[in-house]
N, C-alpha and C positions, 0 to 999 in steps of 0.2 A: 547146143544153144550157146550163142557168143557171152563172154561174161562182160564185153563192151556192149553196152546197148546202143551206141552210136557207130559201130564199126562200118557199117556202112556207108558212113559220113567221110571215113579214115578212107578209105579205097578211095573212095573216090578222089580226095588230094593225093594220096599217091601216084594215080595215072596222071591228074591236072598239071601239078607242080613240076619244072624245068633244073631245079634246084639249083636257079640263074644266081642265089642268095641277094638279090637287089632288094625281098624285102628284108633281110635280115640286116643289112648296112643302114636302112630306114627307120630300124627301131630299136631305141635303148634295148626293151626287156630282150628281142631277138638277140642285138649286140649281148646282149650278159651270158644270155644261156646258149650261146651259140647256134644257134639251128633254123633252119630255113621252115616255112610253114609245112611242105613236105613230108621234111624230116621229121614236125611233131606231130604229122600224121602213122609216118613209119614207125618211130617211137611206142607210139602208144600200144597199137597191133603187136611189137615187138614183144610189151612186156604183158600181152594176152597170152602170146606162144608159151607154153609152157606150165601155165598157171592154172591150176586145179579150180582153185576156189574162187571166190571175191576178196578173201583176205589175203591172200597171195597175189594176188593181183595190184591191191593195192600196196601191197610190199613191195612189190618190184618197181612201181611207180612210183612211190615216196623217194626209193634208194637211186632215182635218178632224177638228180638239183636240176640238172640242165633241162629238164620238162617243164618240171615244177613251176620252174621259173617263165618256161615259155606260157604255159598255160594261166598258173594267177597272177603273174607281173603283168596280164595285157590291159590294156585301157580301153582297147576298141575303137581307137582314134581312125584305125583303116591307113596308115600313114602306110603301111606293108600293103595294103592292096593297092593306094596311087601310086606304087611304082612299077608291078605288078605285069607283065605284057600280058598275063592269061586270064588278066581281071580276076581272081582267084579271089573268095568271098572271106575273108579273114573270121567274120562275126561267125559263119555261118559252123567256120573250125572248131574256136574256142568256145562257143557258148555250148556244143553239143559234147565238146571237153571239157568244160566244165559240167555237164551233167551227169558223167562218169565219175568225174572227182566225188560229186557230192552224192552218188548212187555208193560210190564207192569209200563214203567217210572219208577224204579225203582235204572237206571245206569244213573248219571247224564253226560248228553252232554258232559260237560268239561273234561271228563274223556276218551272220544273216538275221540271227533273231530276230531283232528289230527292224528290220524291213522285208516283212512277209507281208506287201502292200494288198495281197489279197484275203488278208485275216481282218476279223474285225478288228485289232492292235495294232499298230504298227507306229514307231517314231512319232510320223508325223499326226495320227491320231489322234496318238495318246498325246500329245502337247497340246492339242485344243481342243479337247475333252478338259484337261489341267485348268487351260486357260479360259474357259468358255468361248470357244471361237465354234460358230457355224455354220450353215449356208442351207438350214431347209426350207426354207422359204425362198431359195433362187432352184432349187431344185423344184422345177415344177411337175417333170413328167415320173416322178415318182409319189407314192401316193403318200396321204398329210394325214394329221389328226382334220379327219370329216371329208377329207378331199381326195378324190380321184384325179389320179396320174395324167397330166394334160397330155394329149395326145394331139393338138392343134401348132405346138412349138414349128418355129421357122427357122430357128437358129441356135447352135449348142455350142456354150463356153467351159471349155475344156484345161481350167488356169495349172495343172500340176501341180504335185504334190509340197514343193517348197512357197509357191507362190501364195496358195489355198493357207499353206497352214503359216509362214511367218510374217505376213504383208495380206490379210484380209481384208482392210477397208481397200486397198489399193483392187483387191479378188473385187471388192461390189464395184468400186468406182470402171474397173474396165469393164466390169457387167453391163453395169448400166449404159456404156457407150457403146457397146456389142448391141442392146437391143434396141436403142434410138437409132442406129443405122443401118440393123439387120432383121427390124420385126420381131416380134414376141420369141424371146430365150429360155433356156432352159440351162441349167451347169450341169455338168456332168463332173461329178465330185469324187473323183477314179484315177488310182495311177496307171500307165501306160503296160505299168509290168518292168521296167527295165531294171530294175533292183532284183529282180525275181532272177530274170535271164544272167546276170550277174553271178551271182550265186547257185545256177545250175539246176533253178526250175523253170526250163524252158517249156514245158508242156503245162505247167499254172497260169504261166505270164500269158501265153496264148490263150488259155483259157478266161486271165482277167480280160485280155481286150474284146473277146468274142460277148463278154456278160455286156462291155462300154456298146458294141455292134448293136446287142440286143435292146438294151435302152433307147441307143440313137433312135432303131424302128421305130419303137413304141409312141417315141414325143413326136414321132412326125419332123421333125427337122431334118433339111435337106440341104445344111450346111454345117461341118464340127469348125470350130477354129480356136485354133490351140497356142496355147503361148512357148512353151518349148518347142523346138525345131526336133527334138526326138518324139515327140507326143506325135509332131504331124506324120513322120514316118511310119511309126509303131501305126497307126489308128489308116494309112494310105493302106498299108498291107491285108490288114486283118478286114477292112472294106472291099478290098478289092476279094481277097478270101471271099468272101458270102455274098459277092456280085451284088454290093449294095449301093443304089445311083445316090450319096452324101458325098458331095465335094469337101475335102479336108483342106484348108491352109490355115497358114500359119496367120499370126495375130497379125505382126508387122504387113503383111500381106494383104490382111481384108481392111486395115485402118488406111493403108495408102490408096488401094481401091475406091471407098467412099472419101476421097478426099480429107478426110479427118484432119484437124487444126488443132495442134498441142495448146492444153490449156497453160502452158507457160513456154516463155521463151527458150527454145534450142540452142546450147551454146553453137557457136560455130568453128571454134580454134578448139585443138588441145584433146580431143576425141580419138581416142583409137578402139577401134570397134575388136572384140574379142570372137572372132571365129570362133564358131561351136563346132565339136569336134562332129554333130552330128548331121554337118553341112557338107555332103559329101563335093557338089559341086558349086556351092559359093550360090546357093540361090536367096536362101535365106541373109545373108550378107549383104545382097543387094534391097531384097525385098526391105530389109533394116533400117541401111540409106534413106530408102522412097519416104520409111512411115518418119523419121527424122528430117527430112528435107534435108539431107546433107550429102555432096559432092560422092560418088561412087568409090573413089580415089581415095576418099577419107583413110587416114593409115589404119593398116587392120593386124593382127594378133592371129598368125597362124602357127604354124610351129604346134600342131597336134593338141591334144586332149588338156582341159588346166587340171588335170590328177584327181580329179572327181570319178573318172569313169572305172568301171569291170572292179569297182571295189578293190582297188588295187593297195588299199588303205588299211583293209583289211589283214594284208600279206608283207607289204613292206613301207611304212608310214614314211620314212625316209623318202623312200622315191617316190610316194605322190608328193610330199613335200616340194623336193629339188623339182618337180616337173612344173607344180604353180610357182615356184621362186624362177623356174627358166620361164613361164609363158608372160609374168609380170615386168622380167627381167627389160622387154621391147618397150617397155612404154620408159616418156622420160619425165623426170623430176616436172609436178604441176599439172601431168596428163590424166584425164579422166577413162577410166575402163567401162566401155560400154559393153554389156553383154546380153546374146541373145537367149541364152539359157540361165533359167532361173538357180539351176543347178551350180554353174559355175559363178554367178554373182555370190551365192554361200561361200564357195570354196574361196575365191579369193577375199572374201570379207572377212571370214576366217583367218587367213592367212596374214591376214596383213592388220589383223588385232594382234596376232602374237609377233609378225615382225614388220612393225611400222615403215612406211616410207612417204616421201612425197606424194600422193598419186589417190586419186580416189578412186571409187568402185561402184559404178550401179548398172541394174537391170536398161535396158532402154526404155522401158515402162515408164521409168522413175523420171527420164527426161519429158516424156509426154502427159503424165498425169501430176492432179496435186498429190497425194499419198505416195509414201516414200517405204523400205524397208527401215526399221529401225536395226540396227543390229548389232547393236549394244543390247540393249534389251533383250531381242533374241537369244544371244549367247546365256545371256543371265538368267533369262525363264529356262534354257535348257539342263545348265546346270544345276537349277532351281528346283523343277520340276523330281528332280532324283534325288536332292538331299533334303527334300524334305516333307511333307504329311504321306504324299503320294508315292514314295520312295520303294516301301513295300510291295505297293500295288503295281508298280512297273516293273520290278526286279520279278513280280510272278508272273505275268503276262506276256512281258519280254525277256525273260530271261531264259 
């Protein structure tokens, strides 16, 4: 019995991979640890050969940096697969190596605890549990005090985990324009998994999306549409899995569709659109444009992942650091950051509380609706939240 449970995954980039090294010039962590995706296919079989146990196994692989690095420095930007001639599935390498890592104690604890998005706890829970924030009442097709699970639903708002839990009035107010345009809604109040897959439980994270599949049935909606451009991917797949006729798009996508008219003015200067890393082909980018009324050409923010992604935060805080300080770096003095992931709207608002510059930060939401993220406050309840009544009760839960 292999002591890789993904070795199969390795064989097979070993035949695929030309080891042309085009993606490895493509990407910082490649650049660091030297090695073509390939090679940290070969690598890893390499330090199977040999090894008796699991603990030996992971010995062999700690005592080689140049893996290490190739495996939790990645962000999943796929900037190694766009260069790529054999289209070679980059996600498909590292998430299933990273399920070895973490089969193999190799992902320390401290680094996932808190986003086990499929436990009753998690980060963004436990903050609006703290804070009273919550949405049973837009959850319709799950059942209530006295009420049965509406199984009539037409349409399911899918807002992610950041959006849900630090900008909830902004969660109801897109609500409510989801079902004035899309017929009776229902939320689907569920992370994608991608924190899960991060961390090396790719067989949870499957399993949260197949629970999101099974709900979608239940409400009877035959439309999800999702505010992350990763939600829409995650939830295309896992549909397409269980042969289920739910069309998934993206937000920006069903608001330009219905014609939708921002309840406040759009700027029209000074926009530079933040490519999500999890836009593989710029659809979402455009789809953004349409729900903004604004020129396709608008300057946009590519240059890979804003150091949010593969928890790479967790392994070396430095380099997600430098990678939002390089993706901010494009926009100039007075430019506003428009972003399509609610994800990287954090990250950089993060970033630029602790290193200020001219230049603001919001969601594209934030230009279309009244409801804004505060994120002052945010930072403040987060901190908040841990030092003090509740402080115990999260250090047991998440810790």
């Amino acid at each position: 019995m292999s002591l890789l449970s993904c070795a199969q995954v390795y064989w097979e980039f070993t035949g695929q991979c030309t080891q042309c090294g085009h993606c490895t010039d493509a990407c910082e962590s490649l650049i660091a640890a030297d090695m073509t995706l390939g090679e940290i296919a070969k690598a890893l079989l390499a330090a199977q050969r040999g090894a008796t146990t699991p603990e030996e196994l992971a010995e062999r692989i700690a005592e080689n940096p140049r893996l290490v690095q190739a495996v939790r420095g990645c962000f999943f930007c796929t900037q190694c697969k766009n260069t790529c001639f054999a289209h070679n599935d980059v996600t498909k390498l590292i998430y299933h190596a990273r399920v070895d890592f973490q089969n193999l104690g190799l992902i320390p604890r401290d680094s996932w605890s808190s986003v086990q998005v499929d436990q009753e706890w998690d980060v963004f829970t436990a903050y609006r549990a703290v804070y009273g924030i919550g949405f049973a009442d837009l959850t319709r097709h799950l059942p209530g005090e006295g009420l049965s699970g509406a199984t009539d639903c037409e349409i399911a708002l899918m807002p992610g985990c950041s959006l849900a839990a630090y900008a909830p009035e902004l969660t109801r107010e897109i609500f409510t324009t989801v079902e004035q345009l899309g017929g009776k809604a229902t939320l689907i109040d569920l992370c994608c998994g991608s924190p899960l897959k991060s961390a090396g439980f790719y067989a949870r994270a499957e399993a949260l999306c197949d629970r999101i599949a099974s709900e979608l049935q239940s409400s009877g909606a035959r439309q999800l549409v999702c505010v992350c451009p990763g939600c829409v991917n995650e939830m295309r797949q896992t549909l397409a899995r269980h042969a289920l006729d739910i069309k998934t798009v993206s937000l920006a996508a069903f608001l330009a569709e219905h014609s939708f008219s921002p309840t406040q003015e759009v700027p029209r200067e000074q926009l530079w659109l933040s490519k999500s890393c999890q836009d593989r082909d710029g659809d979402y980018l455009e789809q953004t444009c349409a729900a903004l009324g604004i020129d396709a050409t608008t300057p946009a923010i590519f240059n890979g992942c804003c150091g949010a992604g593969g928890a790479v935060s967790a392994f070396s805080l430095d380099r997600q650091e430098k990678q939002t300080d390089s993706k901010l770096s494009f926009c100039p003095d007075g430019a506003t950051v428009v972003t399509m992931c609610p994800t990287c709207t954090y990250t950089y608002a993060f970033y630029l509380l602790n290193n200020p510059r001219p230049v603001t930060n919001k969601h594209y939401t934030e230009l279309l609706f009244v409801n804004q993220f505060d994120w002052q406050q945010v930072f403040g309840q987060l901190e908040g939240m841990w030092s003090g009544e509740y402080g115990p009760w999260l250090a047991q839960v998440l810790g």
